[in-house]
C-alpha positions as CSV (number, residue, x, y, z in Angstrom):
1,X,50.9,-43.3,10.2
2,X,53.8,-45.3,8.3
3,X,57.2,-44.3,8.3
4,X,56.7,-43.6,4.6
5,X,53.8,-40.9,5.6
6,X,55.8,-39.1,8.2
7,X,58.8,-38.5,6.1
8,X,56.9,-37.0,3.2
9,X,55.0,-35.3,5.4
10,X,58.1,-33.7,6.9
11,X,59.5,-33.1,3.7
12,X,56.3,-31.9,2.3
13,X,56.7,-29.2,5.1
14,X,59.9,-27.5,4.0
15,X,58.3,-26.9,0.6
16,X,54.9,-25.5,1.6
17,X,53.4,-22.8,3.3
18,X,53.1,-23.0,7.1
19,X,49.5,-23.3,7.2
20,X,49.3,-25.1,4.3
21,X,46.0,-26.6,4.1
22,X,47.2,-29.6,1.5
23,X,50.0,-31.6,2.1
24,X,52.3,-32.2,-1.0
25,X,50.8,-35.4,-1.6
26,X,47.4,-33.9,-2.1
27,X,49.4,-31.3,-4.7
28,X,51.3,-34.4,-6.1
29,X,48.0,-36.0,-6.5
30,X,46.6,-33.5,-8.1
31,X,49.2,-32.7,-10.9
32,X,49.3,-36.8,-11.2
33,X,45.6,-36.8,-12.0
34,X,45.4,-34.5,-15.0
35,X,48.7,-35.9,-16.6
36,X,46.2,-38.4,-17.8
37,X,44.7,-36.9,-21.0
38,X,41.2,-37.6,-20.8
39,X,41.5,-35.7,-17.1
40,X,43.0,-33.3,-18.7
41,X,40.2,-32.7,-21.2
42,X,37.4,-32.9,-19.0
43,X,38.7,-30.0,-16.8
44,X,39.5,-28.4,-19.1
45,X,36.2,-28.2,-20.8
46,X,34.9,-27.6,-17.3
47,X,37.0,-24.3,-17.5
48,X,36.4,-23.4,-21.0
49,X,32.7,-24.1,-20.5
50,X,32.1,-23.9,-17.4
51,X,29.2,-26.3,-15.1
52,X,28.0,-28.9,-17.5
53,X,26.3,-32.2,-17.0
54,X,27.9,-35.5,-17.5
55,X,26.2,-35.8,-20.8
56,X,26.8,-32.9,-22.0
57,X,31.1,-33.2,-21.5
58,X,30.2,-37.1,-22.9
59,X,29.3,-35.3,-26.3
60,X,31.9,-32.4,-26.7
61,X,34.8,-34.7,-26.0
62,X,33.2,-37.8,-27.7
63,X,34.0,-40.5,-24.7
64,X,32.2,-43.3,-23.6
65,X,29.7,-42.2,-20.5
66,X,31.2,-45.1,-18.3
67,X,34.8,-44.0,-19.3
68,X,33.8,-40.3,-18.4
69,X,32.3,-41.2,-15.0
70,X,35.6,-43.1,-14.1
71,X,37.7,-39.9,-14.8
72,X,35.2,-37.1,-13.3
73,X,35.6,-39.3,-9.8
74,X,39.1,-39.5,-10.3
75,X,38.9,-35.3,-10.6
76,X,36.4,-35.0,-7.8
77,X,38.6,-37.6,-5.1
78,X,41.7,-35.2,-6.1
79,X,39.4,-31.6,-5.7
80,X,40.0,-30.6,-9.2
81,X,36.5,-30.9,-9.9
82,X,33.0,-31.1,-8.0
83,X,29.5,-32.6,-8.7
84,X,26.6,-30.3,-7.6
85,X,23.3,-31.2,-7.5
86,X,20.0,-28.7,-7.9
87,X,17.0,-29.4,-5.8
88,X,15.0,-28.9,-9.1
89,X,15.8,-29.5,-12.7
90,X,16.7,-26.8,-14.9
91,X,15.3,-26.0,-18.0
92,X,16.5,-29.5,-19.5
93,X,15.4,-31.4,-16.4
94,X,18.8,-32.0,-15.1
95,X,19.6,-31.6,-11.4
96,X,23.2,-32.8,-11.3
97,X,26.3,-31.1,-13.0
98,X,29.9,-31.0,-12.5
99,X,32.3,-27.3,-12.1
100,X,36.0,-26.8,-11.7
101,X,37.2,-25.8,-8.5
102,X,39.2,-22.8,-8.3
103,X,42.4,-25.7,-7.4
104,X,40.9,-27.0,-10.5
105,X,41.4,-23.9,-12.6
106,X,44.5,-23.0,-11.0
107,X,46.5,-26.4,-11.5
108,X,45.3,-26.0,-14.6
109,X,45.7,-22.0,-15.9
110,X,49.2,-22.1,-13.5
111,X,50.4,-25.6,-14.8
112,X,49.7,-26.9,-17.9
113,X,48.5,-23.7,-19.8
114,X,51.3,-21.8,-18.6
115,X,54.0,-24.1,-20.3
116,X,51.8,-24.5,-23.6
117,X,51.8,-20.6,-23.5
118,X,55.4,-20.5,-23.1
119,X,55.9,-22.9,-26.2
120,X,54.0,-20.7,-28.3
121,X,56.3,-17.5,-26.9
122,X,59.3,-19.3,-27.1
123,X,58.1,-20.5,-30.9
124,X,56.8,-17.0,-32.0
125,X,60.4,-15.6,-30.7
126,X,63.4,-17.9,-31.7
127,X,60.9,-19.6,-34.6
């Protein structure tokens, strides 16, 4: 492990949990990976929607199907999101479909949401 590793990992300490089972990188990483837009609109169809197949979130948020697989690995590498796979199709032959993990809907419902909400309040209020 680099000295790098070992001193954000010590740091990382202080700030979480004991048992922690993420370091802080894995939390930075996370909040890193839906700053990006497109991230950000993919999980959060995921949680609006809930599961849906790769070409059904290609068609509500209008991307390009190779541009779409780049950011749903992005998601899945950081845990945000996951790819599950049926032994049989369903009802529209498709075996494979992606869901938001619950660090998925949390980063997003605790993060994110949580500030826009506070927007509105704070607009609503003083506006």
């Amino acid at each position: 492990m680099a000295e790098s590793e070992r001193s954000a990992r010590r740091f990382g300490d202080e700030l979480l949990p004991e048992h922690s089972i993420l370091s802080l990188e894995e939390y930075l990483e996370m909040q890193r990976s839906i700053g990006n837009e497109t991230r950000f609109r993919v999980l959060n169809a995921l949680v609006e929607d809930g599961s849906r197949s790769a070409s059904e979130l290609r068609d509500r948020l209008e991307v390009q199907s190779n541009v779409l697989h780049y950011h749903l690995d992005e998601l899945i590498d950081v845990g945000l999101v996951e790819n599950r796979k049926r032994k049989a199709p369903d009802t529209d032959g498709l075996y494979s479909y992606y869901r938001a993990t619950s660090l998925g809907e949390g980063i997003l419902e605790h993060g994110v949401r949580e500030l826009m909400r506070r927007e509105w309040d704070s607009l609503e209020t003083y506006g």
